[in-house]
Residue, then its C-alpha position, 0 to 999 in steps of 0.5 A: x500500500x502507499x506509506x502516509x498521506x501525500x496530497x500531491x496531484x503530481x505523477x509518481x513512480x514505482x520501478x524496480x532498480x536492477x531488473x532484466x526487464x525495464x518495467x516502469x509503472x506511473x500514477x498521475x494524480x489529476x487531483x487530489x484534494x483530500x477527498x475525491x482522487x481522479x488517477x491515472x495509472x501508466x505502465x510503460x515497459x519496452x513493449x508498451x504504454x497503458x493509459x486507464x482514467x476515470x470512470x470509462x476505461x480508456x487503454x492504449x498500447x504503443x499510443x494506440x487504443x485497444x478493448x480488453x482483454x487482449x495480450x502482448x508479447x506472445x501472451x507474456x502480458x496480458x491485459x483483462x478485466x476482473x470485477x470493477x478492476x483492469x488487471x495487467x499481469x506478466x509471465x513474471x509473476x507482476x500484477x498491477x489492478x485499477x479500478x479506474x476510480x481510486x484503487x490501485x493494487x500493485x503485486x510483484x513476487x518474492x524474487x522482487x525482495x529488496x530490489x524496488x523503489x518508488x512509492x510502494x517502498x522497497x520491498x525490505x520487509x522492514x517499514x522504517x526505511x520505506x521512506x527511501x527518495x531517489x537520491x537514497x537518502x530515508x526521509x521523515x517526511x512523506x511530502x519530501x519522500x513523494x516528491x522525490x519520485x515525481x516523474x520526469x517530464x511532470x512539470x504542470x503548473x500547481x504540481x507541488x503537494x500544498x500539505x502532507x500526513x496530519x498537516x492536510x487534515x485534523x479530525x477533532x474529538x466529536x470527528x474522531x468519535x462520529x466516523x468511528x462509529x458502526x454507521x461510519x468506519x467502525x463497520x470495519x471493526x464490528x464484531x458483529x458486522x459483513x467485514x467480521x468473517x476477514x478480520x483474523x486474515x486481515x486486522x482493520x484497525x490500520x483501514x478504520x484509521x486512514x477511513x477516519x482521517x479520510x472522511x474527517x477530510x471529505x467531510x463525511x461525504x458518503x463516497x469517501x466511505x464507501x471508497x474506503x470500505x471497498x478498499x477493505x473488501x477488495x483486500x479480503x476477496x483477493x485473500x479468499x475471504x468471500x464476504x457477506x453483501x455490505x452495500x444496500x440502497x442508499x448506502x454505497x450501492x453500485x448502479x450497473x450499466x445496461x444489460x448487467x446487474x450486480x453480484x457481490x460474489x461475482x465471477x473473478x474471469x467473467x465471459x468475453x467474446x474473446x474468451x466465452x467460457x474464461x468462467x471455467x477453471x478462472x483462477x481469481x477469487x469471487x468479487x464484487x462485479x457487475x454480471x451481464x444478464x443472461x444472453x449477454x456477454x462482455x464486448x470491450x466492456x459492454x453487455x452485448x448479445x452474442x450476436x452482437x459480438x465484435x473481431x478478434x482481429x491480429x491480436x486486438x479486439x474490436x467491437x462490432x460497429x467499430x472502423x479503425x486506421x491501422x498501420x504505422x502509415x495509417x495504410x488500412x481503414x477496417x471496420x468490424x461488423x458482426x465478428x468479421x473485419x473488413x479492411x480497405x486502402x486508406x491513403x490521408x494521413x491519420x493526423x493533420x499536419x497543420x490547423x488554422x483559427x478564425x476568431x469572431x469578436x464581438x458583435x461584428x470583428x472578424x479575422x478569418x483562417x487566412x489572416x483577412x480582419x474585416x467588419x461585418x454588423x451581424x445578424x440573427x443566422x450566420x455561417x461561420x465555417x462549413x465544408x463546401x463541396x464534395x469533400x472526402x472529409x467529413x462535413x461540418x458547419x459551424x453557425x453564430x445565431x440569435x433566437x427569439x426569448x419569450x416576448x423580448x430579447x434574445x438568446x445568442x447562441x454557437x452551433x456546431x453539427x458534423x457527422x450526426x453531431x448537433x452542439x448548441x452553446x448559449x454565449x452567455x455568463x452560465x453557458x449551456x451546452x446541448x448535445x445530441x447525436x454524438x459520434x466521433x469526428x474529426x478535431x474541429x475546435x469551437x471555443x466560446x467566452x464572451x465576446x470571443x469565439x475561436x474555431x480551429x480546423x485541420x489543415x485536411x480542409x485546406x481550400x474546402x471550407x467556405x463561410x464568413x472564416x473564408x475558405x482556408x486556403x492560405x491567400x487572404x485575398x480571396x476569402x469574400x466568396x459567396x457560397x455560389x463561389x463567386x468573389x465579391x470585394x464588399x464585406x457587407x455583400x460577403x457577409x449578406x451571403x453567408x446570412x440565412x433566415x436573418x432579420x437585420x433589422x432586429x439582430x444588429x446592436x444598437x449604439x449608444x451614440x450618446x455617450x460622452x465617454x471618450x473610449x478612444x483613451x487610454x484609459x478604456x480601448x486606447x489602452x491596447x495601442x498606448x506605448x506605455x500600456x502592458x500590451x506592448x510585448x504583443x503589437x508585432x504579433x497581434x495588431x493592436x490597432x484592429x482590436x481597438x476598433x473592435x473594442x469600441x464597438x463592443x463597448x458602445x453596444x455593452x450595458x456595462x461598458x467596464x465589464x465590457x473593456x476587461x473582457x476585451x482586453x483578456x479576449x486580446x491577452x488570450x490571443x497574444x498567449x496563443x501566439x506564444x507571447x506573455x504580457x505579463x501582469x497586465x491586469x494589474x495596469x487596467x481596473x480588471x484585477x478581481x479576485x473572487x470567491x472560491x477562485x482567483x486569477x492565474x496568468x498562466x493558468x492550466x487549460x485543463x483543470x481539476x475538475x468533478x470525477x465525472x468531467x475530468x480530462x482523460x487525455x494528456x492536457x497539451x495545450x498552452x497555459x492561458x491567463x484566467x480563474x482557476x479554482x482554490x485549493x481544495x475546490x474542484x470546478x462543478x460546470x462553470x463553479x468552484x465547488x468541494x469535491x463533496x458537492x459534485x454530481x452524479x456521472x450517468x451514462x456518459x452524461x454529467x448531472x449536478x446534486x439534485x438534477x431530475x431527468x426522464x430516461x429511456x426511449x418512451x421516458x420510462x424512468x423518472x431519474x433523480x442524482x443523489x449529490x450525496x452519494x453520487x448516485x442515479x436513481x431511477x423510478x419507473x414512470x409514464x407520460x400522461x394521455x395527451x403527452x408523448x415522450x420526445x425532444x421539444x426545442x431541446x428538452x428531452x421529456x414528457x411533452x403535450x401531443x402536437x395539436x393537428x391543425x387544418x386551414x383553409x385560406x384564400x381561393x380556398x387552399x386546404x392544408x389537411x392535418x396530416x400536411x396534405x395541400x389541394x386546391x378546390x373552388x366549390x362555391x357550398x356549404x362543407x363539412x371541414x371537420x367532423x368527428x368520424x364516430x364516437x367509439x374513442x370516448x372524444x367530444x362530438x364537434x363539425x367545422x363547415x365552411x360556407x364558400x362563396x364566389x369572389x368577384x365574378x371569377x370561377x374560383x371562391x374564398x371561405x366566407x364564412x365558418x360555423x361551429x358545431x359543439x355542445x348544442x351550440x353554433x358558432x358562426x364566424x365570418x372570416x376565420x378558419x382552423x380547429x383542430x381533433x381526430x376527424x373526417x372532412x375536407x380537413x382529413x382524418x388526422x391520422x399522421x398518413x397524407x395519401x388517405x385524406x381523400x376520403x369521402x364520408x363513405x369511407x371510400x377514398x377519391x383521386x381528385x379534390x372535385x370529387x372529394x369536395x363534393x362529397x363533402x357538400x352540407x346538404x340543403x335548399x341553397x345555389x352552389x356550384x361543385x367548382x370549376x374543375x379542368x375549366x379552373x382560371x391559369x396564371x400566366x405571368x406570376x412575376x409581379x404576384x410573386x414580387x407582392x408574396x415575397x413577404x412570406x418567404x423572405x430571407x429578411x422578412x418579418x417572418x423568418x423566424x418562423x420557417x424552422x417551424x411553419x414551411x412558408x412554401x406552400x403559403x407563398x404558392x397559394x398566395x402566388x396563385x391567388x393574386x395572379x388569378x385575381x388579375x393582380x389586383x385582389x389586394x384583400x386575398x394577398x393579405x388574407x394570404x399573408x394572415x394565413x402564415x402568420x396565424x400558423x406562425x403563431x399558432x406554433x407559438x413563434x413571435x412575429x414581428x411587424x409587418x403590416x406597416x411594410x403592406x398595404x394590408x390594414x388591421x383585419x376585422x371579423x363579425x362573429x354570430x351565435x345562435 
């Protein structure tokens, strides 16, 4: 076991000192704060490199990913999985087990006596002498002897260990007689307790001690606990002392993953696909794991049926599904399906070579991949970056958006989709961050602060890519291409083109022109290009003078102009470390140098900090210390807050909740699920949406939503949308029935819609004119409006989700032609009409001038553009197209009925509309209502 208590975050050795085989084993502490550990475990011999982290398993051999188990060297090393544990072991009697969260067992033979050094001590038999350093000499000390076997090569900053034994933590008196009790650690003890079977094989008065002292730091947090119990328990299995089950709900219970469950004495050598009967003649003791189901077995570390299994493929595991590049010069492309590999040529390299950055600051400065900077003012739906073309690569888009919030406001927001991948980032002080549909992709970085957003691509997209980033191909001068390709020498043109669905006119930040404040000064944005000002250091390699202007910018549209300049001026310094050049305290110089609670400044701060187990960096963190907040000592960061390790939330199926956070789960929400922040753990209770819900994703919220409401409009000459999103046209001038109930067998209210058409201005077509209300024994008669929504029959449809059968006549026979259907439909009585016009229907021969006045609808700038995510425009515009050319061009009441048309479905799908009518010649509408 580890000697003392060192609360170091650095990497520590263990490695043999005369030994024929170079053997190096590596513990890296992401952090360790006294009370949640995140590590990572290293072995490194000439054969090999092992890298496991953190909750999901992440192994490689040689810098390449590999699944479990496999084996090296001839089978000399053999990699597997054993309870919650990964377990390397050699032909030479080494064993090294890691459970991926806070145990790791290290187990070397006899011939190894006297003969290692590091952390584990040398192997002596003699305690006194384990504190031995690197240089020889014993040490008191376990702060000095740890530090002494700091890796080479670990030199990230804050590395140094703040406290060491009892200086890191003092349990007082109440502490001390709290956690020793039978509730606590003394379960360890008890006589009476499931530890009691393994107390003569193994006394617990040395694991209640350290138990103690550990929750005396953690606070009493649960996990910390149960840490310490399993470590005892672990010990006890591995020495053949098979224990009665400890764990119960609510107190250290072990959520397993899917098609799994859990066994306190489960098998030691569980079945793989690569070792189906590894049950049998398993020599590894019984242990605590999670068991697949029955028809399940081990694929790479998940259940899956055995026809599901994946390749063994040239000593390696594959799951099935699974595409990899293999060889030194990234020759071969294979992908595992269903046990057989298949391998094809594979010609691009596996990593770029090169990666370029465009960056976006604030409302309107742009510098794009080729190092172009222009001005461009925004809008509510901008292209950022997108792969143009037919590219081999992957394609990707990445948008800068602005979405209505509620009634004002808006909601900005970066958006990132490639290869099934939707990222959606809301650019504020908390950004949320949405994910949905992730698959592995290529590197294309978007990062995100205020003001300043960064996108990074491979140099693989090299002249491919097009958008207001340009299209990356090394030559500044011909970045303003419009997505057609064409070259345009205007930034407000080039930008016009990359705008989609925007409204200028709303979306632009308006600036305050009436400020006296001289933010030229070097006082506020002057400061950049003051020679006396910090900056200096940076000039040659960022242009200051462009910033500037970007800065006044910025802070002529900010509420808060202070806050406003310091975000700038950290948007500059951020840029200037990225080039590699250090300005030093610049802070200090500005009004920007606030400390605040629970965390404080760096000027080259770690990119990858500490952070709750479950957000940890499984990877080696290789990028450039930036200035920035990192969080206290003994604070860890939870989302975008400092917090102790105590109250971080719960890891969930690849997903990170925070203490107390609710979700529904599964495909039809099928469980009502709650993260337990003192325990760490999911719960999950059987639930089912209500009648009028459906389980499913509503403007990204995963849940038990309401059913969308049908909805059927018949507008102008009159144009039918059915429920199920069926158009047609019919010009029969009678009284039909739009929707009725078709029978009452579904326990729905009884309801009819008719519609009383009418001829309009001599022509042989005809609008709605009026509309009655059939319900409860009352009629609502209404002149000039037109939608309900149920399950139906009618000229709306019968609402059943299937377009091609809305044609049904009250038979129940289905029809080809609108005539047909129409007339069928006909409210029988004693009045004239007329069953349309038919093939003798009016044409239009020249549409141009209607499609001019429809434009309106479906305008890219329009009033309405926020609406066609929601509502297609398209049909609308047709019909509004038809309509005012038939009439001559002249029927300005049926264009804007067209135009009212959208914008009641617009609103219907509760989508803000702004004004319009100003910009037509449509005046406020009115409507005669009448009841009977």
């Amino acid at each position: 076991m580890f000697p003392g208590h060192d609360w170091s975050k650095c990497m520590s050795i263990m490695k043999p000192l005369s030994l024929s085989r170079d053997i190096v084993l590596k513990l890296r502490l992401v952090f360790m704060t006294g009370t949640k550990h995140d590590p990572a475990l290293y072995m490194r011999s000439n054969m090999s490199l092992l890298v496991l982290t953190d909750l999901l398993v992440f192994l490689q051999v040689n810098g390449h990913f590999a699944a479990t188990p496999f084996y090296l060297n001839n089978g000399t090393v053999q990699v597997y999985e054993s309870g919650f544990s990964v377990i390397v072991s050699t032909v030479f009697g080494l064993e090294v087990s890691y459970d991926t969260n806070h145990y790791v067992r290290i187990s070397v033979p006899h011939t190894y006596q006297n003969a290692t050094c590091g952390l584990c001590g040398n192997f002596n038999g003699i305690r006194q002498d384990d504190f031995r350093t690197r240089q020889g000499e014993v040490v008191s000390s376990d702060v000095d002897f740890a530090n002494s076997w700091q890796a080479t090569g670990d030199d990230e900053p804050g590395c140094e260990a703040p406290c060491g034994g009892l200086a890191c933590a003092a349990c007082t008196d109440d502490q001390t007689a709290l956690y020793s009790n039978t509730d606590h650690c003394g379960i360890l003890q008890n006589s009476s307790g499931p530890f009691a079977a393994c107390h003569q094989q193994l006394p617990p008065q040395s694991f209640v001690e350290s138990c103690v002292f550990d929750l005396c730091v953690g606070e009493g947090y649960q996990p910390i606990l149960c840490q310490a119990l399993n470590v005892y328990a672990s010990q006890c299995q591995q020495n053949g002392v098979q224990l009665p089950s400890w764990r119960r709900q609510g107190f250290c219970e072990i959520p397993c993953p899917a098609n799994s469950h859990f066994e306190p004495q489960g098998a030691g050598c569980p079945a793989t696909c690569v070792n189906p009967n590894s049950t049998q003649n398993c020599p590894l003791p019984a242990q605590e794991s999670c068991i697949c189901n029955s028809g399940f077995i081990l694929s790479a570390g998940v259940c899956v049926p055995h026809s599901e299994c994946g390749c063994s493929f040239e000593g390696r595991y594959y799951r099935s599904g699974e595409t990899v590049i293999l060889d030194e010069d990234c020759g071969r492309r294979c992908s595992c399906s269903h046990g057989s590999m298949t391998c094809h040529s594979h010609e691009r390299s596996c990593r770029p070579n090169s990666y370029a950055s465009c960056w976006i600051r604030g409302p309107g400065s742009y510098h794009t991949f080729d190092g172009l900077t222009y001005q461009y003012p925004g809008a509510c739906r901008l292209t950022l970056a997108k792969v143009m073309g037919l590219s081999g690569h992957p394609h990707f888009v990445v948008t800068a958006e602005k979405e209505p919030r509620g009634q004002q406001g808006f909601a900005r927001l970066l958006k990132f989709e490639a290869e099934g991948t939707h990222v959606s980032i809301e650019m504020s002080s908390s950004s949320r961050i949405q994910v949905r549909e992730w698959n592995n992709f290529e590197r294309t970085d978007s990062k995100i602060w205020p003001h300043f957003v960064r996108v990074t691509a491979p140099g693989i997209y090299n002249g491919s890519l097009g958008g207001l980033c340009g299209n990356y191909n090394g030559h500044p001068h011909d970045d303003f291409r419009t997505p057609n390709g064409i070259l345009v020498n205007s930034s407000q043109v080039f930008g016009d083109s990359w705008r989609d669905g925007s409204l200028a006119a709303h979306c632009v930040e308006s600036v305050n022109n009436n400020s006296t404040t001289n933010y030229n000064s070097s006082e506020y944005c002057g400061i950049l290009g003051s020679p006396h000002g910090p900056f200096v250091p940076c000039w040659a390699t960022v242009d200051p003078q462009q910033h500037v202007d970007t800065c006044l910018e910025i802070i002529r549209t900010s509420r808060d102009p202070a806050s406003a300049l310091c975000e700038v001026l950290r948007d500059y310094a951020l840029m200037c470390q990225q080039n590699g050049v250090s300005l030093g305290q610049w802070r200090n110089a500005t009004d920007c140098g606030k400390y605040f609670f629970l965390f404080h400044y760096q000027l080259c701060g770690t990119t990858c900090p500490s952070a709750c187990p479950s957000l940890s960096f499984p990877f080696t963190c290789d990028t450039v210390c930036q200035e920035g907040c990192q969080c206290n000592d003994g604070f860890v960061l939870n989302g975008n807050q400092c917090v102790p390790p105590t109250a971080c939330g719960c890891y969930h199926q690849g997903r990170y909740l925070q203490g107390g956070e609710q979700f529904l789960d599964g495909e039809e929400c099928q469980s009502l699920c709650n993260c337990d922040g003192t325990t760490g753990v999911v719960h999950c209770i059987p639930n089912s949406c209500g009648p009028e819900e459906s389980c499913r994703v509503v403007e990204g919220e995963y849940g038990c939503h309401p059913n969308r409401h049908g909805t059927c409009s018949a507008s102008g000459d009159p144009h039918y949308l059915t429920f199920d999103g069926k158009a047609y046209d019919f010009q029969g001038t009678c009284h039909y029935v739009l929707a009725t109930l078709c029978n009452d067998t579904h326990g729905l209210n009884q309801f009819s819609v008719e519609a009383k058409n009418e001829p309009w201005n001599g022509l042989p077509v005809s609008v709605t004119a009026e509309v009655y209300v059939n319900v409860w024994g009352y009629q609502v008669q209404i002149s000039r409006e037109r939608r309900h929504m149920v399950q139906t029959c009618g000229l709306c449809g019968n609402f059943n989700g299937n377009q091609n059968d809305d044609f049904q006549t009250p038979s129940g026979m289905t029809v080809s032609t609108p005539d047909e259907f129409g007339t069928s439909w006909k409210v029988a009585g004693n009045y004239t009409c007329s069953d349309g016009c038919g093939s003798s229907c009016p044409q239009c021969s020249n549409e141009l001038l209607a499609r001019a006045q429809c434009e309106v609808i479906q305008a890219a700038d329009g009033p309405f553009s926020f609406c066609y995510e929601q509502v297609d425009p398209a049909p609308y515009f047709n019909d509004c197209v038809f309509d005012v050319c038939v009439s001559g061009n002249e029927g300005q009441d049926l264009l804007c009925r067209a135009i009212q048309a959208y914008v009641s479905a617009c609103q219907s799908a509760n989508v803000r509309i702004y004004p319009w009518r100003q910009n037509t010649t449509c005046s406020k509408p009115t409507a005669q209502i009448i009841t009977k």
